[in-house]
C-alpha positions in Angstrom: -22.5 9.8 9.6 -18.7 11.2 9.8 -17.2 8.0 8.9 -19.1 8.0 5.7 -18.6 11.3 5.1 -15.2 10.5 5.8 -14.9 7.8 2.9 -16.4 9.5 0.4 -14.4 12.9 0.8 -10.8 10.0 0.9 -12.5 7.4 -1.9 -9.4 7.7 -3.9 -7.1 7.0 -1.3 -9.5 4.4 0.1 -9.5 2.7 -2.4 -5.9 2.6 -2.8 -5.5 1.2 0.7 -8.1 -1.4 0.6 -6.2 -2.8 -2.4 -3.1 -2.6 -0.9 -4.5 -4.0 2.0 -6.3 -7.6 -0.2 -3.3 -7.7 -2.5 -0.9 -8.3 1.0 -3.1 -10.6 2.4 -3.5 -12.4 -0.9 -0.2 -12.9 -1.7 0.9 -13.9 1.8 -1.9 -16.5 1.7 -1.1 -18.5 -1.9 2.6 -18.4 -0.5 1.6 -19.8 2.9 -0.4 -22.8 1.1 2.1 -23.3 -1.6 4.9 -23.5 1.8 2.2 -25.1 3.6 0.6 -28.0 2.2 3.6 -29.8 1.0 5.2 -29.2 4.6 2.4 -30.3 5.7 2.0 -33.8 3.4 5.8 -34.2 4.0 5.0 -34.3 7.6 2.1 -36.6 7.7 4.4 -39.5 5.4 6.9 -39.0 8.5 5.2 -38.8 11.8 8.3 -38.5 13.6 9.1 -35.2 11.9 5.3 -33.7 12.7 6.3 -32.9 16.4 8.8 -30.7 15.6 7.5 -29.2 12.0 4.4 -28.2 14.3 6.4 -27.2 17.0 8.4 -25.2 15.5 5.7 -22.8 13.6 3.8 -22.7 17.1 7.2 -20.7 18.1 6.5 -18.9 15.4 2.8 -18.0 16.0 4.2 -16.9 20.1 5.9 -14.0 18.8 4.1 -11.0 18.6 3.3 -9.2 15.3 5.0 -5.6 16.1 7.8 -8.2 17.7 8.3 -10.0 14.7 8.6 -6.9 12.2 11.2 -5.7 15.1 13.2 -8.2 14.2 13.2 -8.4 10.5 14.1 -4.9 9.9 17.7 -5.3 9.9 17.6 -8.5 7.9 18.9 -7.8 4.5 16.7 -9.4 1.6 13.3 -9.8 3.7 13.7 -7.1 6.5 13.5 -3.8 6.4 10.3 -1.5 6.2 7.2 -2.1 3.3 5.1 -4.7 2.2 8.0 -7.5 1.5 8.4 -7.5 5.7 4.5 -7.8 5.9 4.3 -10.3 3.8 6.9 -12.1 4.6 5.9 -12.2 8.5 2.5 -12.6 7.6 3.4 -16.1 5.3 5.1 -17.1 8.8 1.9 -16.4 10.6 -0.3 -18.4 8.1 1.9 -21.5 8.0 0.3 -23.1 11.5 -3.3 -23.6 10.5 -2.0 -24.6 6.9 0.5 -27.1 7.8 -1.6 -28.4 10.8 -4.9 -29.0 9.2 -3.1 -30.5 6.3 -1.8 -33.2 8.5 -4.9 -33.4 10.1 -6.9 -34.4 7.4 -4.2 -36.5 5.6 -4.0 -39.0 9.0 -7.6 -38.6 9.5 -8.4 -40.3 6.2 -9.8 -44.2 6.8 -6.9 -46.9 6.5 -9.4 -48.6 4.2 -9.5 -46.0 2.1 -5.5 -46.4 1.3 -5.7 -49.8 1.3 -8.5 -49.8 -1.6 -6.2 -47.8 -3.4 -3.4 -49.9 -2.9 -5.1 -53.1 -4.0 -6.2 -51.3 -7.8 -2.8 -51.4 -8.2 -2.1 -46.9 -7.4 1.6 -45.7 -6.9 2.1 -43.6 -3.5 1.8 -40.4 -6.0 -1.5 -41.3 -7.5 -3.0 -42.5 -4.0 -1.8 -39.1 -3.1 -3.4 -36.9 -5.7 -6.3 -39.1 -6.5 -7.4 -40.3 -3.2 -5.9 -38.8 -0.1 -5.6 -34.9 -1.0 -9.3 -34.5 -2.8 -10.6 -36.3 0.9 -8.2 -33.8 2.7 -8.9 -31.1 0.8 -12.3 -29.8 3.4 -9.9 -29.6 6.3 -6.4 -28.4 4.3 -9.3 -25.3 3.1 -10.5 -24.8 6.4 -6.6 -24.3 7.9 -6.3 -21.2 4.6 -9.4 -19.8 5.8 -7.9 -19.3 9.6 -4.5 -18.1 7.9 -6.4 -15.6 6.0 -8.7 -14.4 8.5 -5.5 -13.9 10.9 -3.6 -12.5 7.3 -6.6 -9.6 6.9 -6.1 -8.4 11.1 -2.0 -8.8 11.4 -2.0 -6.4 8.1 -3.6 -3.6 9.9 -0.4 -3.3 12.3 1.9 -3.9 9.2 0.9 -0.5 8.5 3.8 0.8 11.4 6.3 -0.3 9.4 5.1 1.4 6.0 3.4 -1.6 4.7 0.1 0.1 3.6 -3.3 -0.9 3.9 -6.3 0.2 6.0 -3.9 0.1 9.3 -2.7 3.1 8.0 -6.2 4.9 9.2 -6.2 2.7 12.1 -2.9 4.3 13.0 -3.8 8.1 11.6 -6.7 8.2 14.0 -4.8 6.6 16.9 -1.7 9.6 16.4 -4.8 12.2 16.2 -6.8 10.5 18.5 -9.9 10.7 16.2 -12.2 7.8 16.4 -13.7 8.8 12.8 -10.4 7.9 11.1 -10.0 5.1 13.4 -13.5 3.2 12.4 -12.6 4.5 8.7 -9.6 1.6 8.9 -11.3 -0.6 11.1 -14.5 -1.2 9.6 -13.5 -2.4 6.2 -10.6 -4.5 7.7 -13.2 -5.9 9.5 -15.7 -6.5 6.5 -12.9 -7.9 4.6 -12.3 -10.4 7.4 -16.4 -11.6 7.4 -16.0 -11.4 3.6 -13.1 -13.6 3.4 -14.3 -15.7 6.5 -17.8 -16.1 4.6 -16.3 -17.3 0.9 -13.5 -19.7 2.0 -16.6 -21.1 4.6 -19.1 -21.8 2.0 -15.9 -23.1 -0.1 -15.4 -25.9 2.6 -18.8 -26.7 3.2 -19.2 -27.1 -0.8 -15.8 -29.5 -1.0 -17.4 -31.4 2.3 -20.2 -32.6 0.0 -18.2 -34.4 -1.7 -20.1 -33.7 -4.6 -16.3 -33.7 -7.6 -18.1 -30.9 -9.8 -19.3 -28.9 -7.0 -16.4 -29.4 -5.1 -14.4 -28.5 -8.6 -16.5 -25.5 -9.0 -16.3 -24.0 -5.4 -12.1 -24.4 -6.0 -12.4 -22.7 -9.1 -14.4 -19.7 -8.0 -12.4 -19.4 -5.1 -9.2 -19.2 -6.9 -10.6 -17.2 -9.5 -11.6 -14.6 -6.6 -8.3 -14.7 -5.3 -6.6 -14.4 -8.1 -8.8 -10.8 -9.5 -8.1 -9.3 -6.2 -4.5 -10.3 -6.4 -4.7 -8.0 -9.8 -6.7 -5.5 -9.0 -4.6 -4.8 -5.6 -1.3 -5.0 -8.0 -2.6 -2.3 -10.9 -3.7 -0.1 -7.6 0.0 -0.5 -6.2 1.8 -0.5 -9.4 -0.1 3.7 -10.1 0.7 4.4 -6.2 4.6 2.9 -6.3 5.7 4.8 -9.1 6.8 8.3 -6.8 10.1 9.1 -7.2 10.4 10.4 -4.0 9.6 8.8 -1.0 8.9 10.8 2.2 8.1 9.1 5.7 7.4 10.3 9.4 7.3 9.0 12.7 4.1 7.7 14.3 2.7 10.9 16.1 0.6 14.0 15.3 3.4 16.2 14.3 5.5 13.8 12.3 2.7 13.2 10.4 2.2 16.9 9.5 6.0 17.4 8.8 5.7 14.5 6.4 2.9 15.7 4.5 5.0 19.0 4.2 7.3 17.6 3.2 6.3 16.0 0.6 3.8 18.6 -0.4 6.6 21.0 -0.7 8.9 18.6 -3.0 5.7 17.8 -5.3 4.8 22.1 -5.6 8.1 22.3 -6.6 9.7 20.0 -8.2 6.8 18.2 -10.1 8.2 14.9 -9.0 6.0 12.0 -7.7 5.8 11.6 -4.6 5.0 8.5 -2.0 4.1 8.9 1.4 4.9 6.5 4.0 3.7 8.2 6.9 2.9 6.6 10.5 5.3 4.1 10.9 7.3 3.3 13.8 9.5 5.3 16.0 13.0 6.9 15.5 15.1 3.8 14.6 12.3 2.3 12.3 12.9 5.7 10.3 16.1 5.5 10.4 16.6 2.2 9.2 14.7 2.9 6.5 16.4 5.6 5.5 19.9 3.6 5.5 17.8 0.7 3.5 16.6 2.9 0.9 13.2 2.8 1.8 12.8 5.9 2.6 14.0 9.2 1.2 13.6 11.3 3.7 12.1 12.3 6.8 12.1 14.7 9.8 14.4 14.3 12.8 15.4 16.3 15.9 18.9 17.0 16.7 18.8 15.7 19.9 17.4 12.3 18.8 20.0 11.9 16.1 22.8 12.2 18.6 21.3 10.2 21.4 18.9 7.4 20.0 20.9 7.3 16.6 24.4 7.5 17.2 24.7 7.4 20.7 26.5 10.4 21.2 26.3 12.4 24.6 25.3 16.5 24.0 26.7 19.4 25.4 24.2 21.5 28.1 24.1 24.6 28.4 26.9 26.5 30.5 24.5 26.6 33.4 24.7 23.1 33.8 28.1 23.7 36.3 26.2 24.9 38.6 23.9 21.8 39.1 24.3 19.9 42.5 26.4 16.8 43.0 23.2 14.6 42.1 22.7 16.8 38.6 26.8 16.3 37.7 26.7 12.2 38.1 24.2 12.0 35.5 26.0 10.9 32.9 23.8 10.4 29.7 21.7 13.7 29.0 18.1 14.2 27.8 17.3 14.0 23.6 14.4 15.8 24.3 13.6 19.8 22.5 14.1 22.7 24.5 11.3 25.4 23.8 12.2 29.1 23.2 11.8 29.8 26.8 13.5 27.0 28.1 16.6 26.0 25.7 17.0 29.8 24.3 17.0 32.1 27.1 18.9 29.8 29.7 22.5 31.9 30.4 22.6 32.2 26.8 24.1 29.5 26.2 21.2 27.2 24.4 21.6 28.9 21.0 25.2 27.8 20.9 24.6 24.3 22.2 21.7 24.6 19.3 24.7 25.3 16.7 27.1 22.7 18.0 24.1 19.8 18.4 23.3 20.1 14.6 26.7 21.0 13.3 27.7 17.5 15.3 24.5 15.7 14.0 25.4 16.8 10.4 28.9 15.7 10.8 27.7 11.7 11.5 24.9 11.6 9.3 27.4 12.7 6.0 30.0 10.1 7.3 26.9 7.2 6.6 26.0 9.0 3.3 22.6 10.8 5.2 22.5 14.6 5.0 20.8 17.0 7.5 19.4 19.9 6.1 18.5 23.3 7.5 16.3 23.1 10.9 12.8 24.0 9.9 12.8 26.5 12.9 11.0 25.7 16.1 12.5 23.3 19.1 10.4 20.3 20.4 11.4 19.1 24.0 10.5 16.4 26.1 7.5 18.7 28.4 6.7 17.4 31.5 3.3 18.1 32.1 0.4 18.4 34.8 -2.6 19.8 34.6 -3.4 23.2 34.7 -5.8 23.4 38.0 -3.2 21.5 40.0 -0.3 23.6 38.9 -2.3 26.7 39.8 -3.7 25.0 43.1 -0.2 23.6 44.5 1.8 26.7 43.0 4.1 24.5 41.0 6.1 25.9 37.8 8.9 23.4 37.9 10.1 19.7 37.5 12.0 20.7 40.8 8.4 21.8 42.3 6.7 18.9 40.8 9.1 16.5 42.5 7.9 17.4 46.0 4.8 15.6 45.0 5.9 12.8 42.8 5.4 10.4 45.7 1.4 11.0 45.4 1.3 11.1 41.9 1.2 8.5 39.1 2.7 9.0 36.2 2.7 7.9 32.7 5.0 8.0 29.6 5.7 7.0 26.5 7.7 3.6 25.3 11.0 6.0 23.7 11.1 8.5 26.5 11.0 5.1 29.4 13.6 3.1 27.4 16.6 6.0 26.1 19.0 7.3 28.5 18.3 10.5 27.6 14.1 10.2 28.9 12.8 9.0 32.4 16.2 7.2 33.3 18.3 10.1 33.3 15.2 12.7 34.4 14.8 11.0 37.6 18.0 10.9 38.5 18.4 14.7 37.4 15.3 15.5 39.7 14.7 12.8 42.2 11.8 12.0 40.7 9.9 9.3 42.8 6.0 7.9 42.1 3.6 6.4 44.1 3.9 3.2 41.6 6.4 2.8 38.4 5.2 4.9 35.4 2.6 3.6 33.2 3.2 2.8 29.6 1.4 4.4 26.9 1.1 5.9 23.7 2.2 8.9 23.5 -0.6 10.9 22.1 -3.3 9.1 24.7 -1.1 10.1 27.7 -2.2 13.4 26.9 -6.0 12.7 27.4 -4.6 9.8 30.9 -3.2 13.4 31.8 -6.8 15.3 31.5 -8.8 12.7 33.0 -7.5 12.1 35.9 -5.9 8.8 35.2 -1.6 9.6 35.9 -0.9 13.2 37.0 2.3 13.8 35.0 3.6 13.0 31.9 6.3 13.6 29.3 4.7 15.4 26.1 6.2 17.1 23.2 6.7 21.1 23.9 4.6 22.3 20.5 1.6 19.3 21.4 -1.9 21.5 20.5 -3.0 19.4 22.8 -1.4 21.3 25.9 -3.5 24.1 25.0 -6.9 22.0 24.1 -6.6 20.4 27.5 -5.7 22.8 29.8 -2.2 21.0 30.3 0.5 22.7 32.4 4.4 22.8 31.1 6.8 22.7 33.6 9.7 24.5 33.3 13.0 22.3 33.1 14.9 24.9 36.1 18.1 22.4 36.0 18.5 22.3 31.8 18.6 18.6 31.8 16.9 18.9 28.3 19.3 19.8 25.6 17.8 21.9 22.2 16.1 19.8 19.7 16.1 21.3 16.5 13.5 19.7 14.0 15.3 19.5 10.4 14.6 17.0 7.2 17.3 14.0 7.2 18.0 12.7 3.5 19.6 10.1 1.7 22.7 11.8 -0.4 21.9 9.5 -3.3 18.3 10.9 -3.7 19.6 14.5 -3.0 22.5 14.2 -5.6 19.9 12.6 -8.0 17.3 15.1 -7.5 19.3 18.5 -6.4 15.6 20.2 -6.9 14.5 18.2 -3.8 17.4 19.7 -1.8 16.2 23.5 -3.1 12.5 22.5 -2.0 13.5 21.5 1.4 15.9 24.0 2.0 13.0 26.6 1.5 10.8 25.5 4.7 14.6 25.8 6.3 13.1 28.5 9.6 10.3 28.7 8.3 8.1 26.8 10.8 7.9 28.5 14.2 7.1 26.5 17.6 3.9 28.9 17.2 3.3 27.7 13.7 3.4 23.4 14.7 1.3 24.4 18.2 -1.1 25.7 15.6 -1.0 22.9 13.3 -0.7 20.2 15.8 -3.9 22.0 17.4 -5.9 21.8 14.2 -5.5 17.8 13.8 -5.8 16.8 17.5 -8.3 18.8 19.0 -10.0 20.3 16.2 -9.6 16.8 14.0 -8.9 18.7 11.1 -7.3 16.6 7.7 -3.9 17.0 7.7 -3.5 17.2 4.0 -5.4 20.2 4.2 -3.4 21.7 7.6 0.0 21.5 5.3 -1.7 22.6 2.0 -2.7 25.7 4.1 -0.2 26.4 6.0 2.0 26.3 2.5 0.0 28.4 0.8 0.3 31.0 3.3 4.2 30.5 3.7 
């Protein structure tokens, strides 16, 4: 079977990420039921304050996970990227059920209960913890079961903003689209949930007997498990944390594969530890890391940096004049990568509106204490693509010919290229691009295989995708330049590089060495031919 083939050739790693993965969740729980149960009995000795106390973590459980880690990345202290956002959102997750079946079994319990307590003569703090709390404690464990079910499935999409875990197969597979990788994440997260499920279930139905030393025992066990996963998942952490170095990557095929170059290259030759925090979310989750300190470095493109990062508008090349009147209104150009055939041969001016892009991007980033090293040497644009047997059917080797037939077609892009200026917004208007319905939204690496099947008829790829050429995709050539070059080059913090001058050297030598030949190859090899993409950068390195 390939997924068990697949675990055992990644044990070490598995391992690594199933700790990281219990040792999140168990953390997240104890602090949710050290938060919750005494919100919970404050709110059950006030019934006037319940409403709202339950109200309010109701709001809380509306928001949706990827939502919620939006929001606390810029927050200094909790926010950012890592586990200390995870666990942080996922205490706020776990808070409801704790908090609500807390108060549920405290004004559940029989009046005559209390009032027998009362009359032996018990202050409110001994009717508490003698009485009321042991009585409570079936339906208090029942709410940290829910939490920690809910804790084991909300970790999986910590792992897109570099929290670790077994999301981070979940979201390997899903950049690769590789449904061997995918089950690799999903079916122990899922065993971990039954497992969990199953242990705090027989916990309640133990304390439900009512039975003090069974009930005593099932507490202690349960905590005892706990608590061993909680120090097993740290030792595991605690040998994986220790890199020096900390590379990350965007969450698609060939960020991934520039991240693992990376950080390949820095451990060949510098020796230094390196930690990998590949997959997470999209430019501005990088680069927030990066400002945070979270990250080291990672791979940009010029056009990105100047658009999506500093807002910055980029020069076209001089052919641009001659656009219409519709072409010259557009005022916020494309951050997509011009190809060699594209960006370099158009009037001959790409290769100086190459230069000034990155001279311009290297200028902002050192003015925020970021530097931007040598481009690694291929472009990546924005391709709009159809498939191949309509192209060669309806004679179509343009986005001007494609927008003849827009009005029949469908289309579908990804969530960055529909949101920035620089994607569909300005496209359309570059174009006159007009669909049947509005585009569909998508991941970015599936709107490849939406393209193949039939399901949209035109999307908006990356120009070195392998899976153009394993699909039989069709690249349209952008005839009015609205895409400006996008040169793909490693974006550091100074402090690391002034730390560690030998990571500098390392990364300046991949500096052209990486054609737009070279990523279609590599990109090729991990989506189409599901190949590991350690082993894509260890080979392509060793034959640098």
């Amino acid at each position: 079977m390939a997924v068990v083939r697949f675990w055992l050739s990644h044990r070490n790693e598995l391992a690594s990420l199933f700790a990281q993965h219990v040792l999140l969740v168990a953390i997240s729980t104890l602090v949710a039921v050290a938060i919750g149960v005494p919100l919970g009995i404050f709110a059950a000795r006030r019934p006037r304050l319940s409403a709202p106390v339950i109200a309010l973590a109701n709001i809380v459980q509306t928001v949706p996970s990827l939502a919620m880690f939006g929001f606390l990345l810029p927050v200094p202290l909790i926010g950012g990227v890592g586990a200390r956002a995870a666990a942080f959102v996922l205490v706020l997750y776990g808070l409801l059920p704790i908090v609500r079946t807390t108060i549920a079994g405290l004004t559940g319990l029989d009046r005559a209960v209390r009032d027998a307590g009362v009359a032996m003569g018990m202050t409110p703090r001994e009717l508490l913890w003698q009485v009321e709390l042991p009585l409570a404690l079936p339906s208090i464990v029942a709410g940290v079961r829910v939490a920690a079910v809910v804790g084991v499935g909300t970790a999986t999409i910590a792992a897109a903003i570099g929290a670790g875990g077994l999301g981070e197969y979940i979201y390997r597979g899903l950049s690769m689209v590789d449904t061997t990788v995918i089950l690799a994440g999903a079916i122990p997260a899922a065993v971990l949930a039954l497992a969990v499920d199953g242990a705090l279930w027989w916990t309640e139905r133990q304390l439900s007997t009512r039975r003090r030393a069974g009930s005593r025992r099932a507490v202690v066990t349960a905590a005892s498990a706990i608590l061993a996963l909680t120090l097993l998942g740290s030792a595991v952490l605690a040998a994986r944390s220790t890199g020096a170095i900390v590379v990350g990557s965007k969450n698609f095929t060939e960020q991934v594969i520039l991240g693992e170059l990376l950080a390949q290259a820095i451990e060949r030759e510098t020796g230094l530890a390196v930690q990998r925090r590949l997959n997470l979310g999209g430019t501005l989750i990088c680069d927030r890391a990066l400002v945070s300190g979270d990250l080291d470095v990672y791979v940009e493109y010029t056009g990105t940096a100047l658009t999506a990062i500093f807002h910055q508008p980029i020069p076209h090349p001089p052919t641009a004049s001659a656009r219409g009147p519709r072409e010259e209104s557009e005022s916020a150009p494309a951050a997509g990568l011009d190809d060699r055939r594209s960006a370099k041969t158009s009037a001959g001016g790409a290769p100086r509106a190459s230069e000034e892009v990155f001279a311009r991007g290297r200028d902002l980033y050192a003015r925020s204490g970021r530097a931007l090293l040598g481009p690694l040497g291929f472009d990546n644009t924005f391709a709009i693509l159809v498939r191949g047997r309509d192209a060669r059917a309806l004679g179509l080797a343009t986005i001007e010919d494609a927008a003849r037939q827009a009005p029949q077609w469908r289309a579908g892009f990804g969530y960055e290229f529909l949101e920035r200026p620089d994607g569909f917004p300005g496209l359309s208007k570059a174009y006159g691009l007009r669909f049947s319905a509005p585009p569909r939204v998508m991941d970015l690496t599936l709107s490849y295989r939406a393209l193949a099947s039939g399901q949209v008829d035109l999307i908006a790829g990356d120009a070195t995708a392998g899976l153009i050429q394993g699909l039989d995709l069709f690249k349209l050539e952008d005839n009015r330049h609205y895409f400006p070059p996008y040169d793909a080059a490693p974006v550091a913090r100074a402090a690391t590089l002034l730390r560690y001058p030998q990571v500098r050297l390392a990364l300046e030598h991949l500096a052209g060495r990486i054609s737009a030949a070279d990523m279609q190859r590599m990109n090729y090899a991990a989506d189409a031919q599901h190949e590991d993409v350690k082993e894509i950068a260890r080979r392509f390195l060793d034959g640098r």
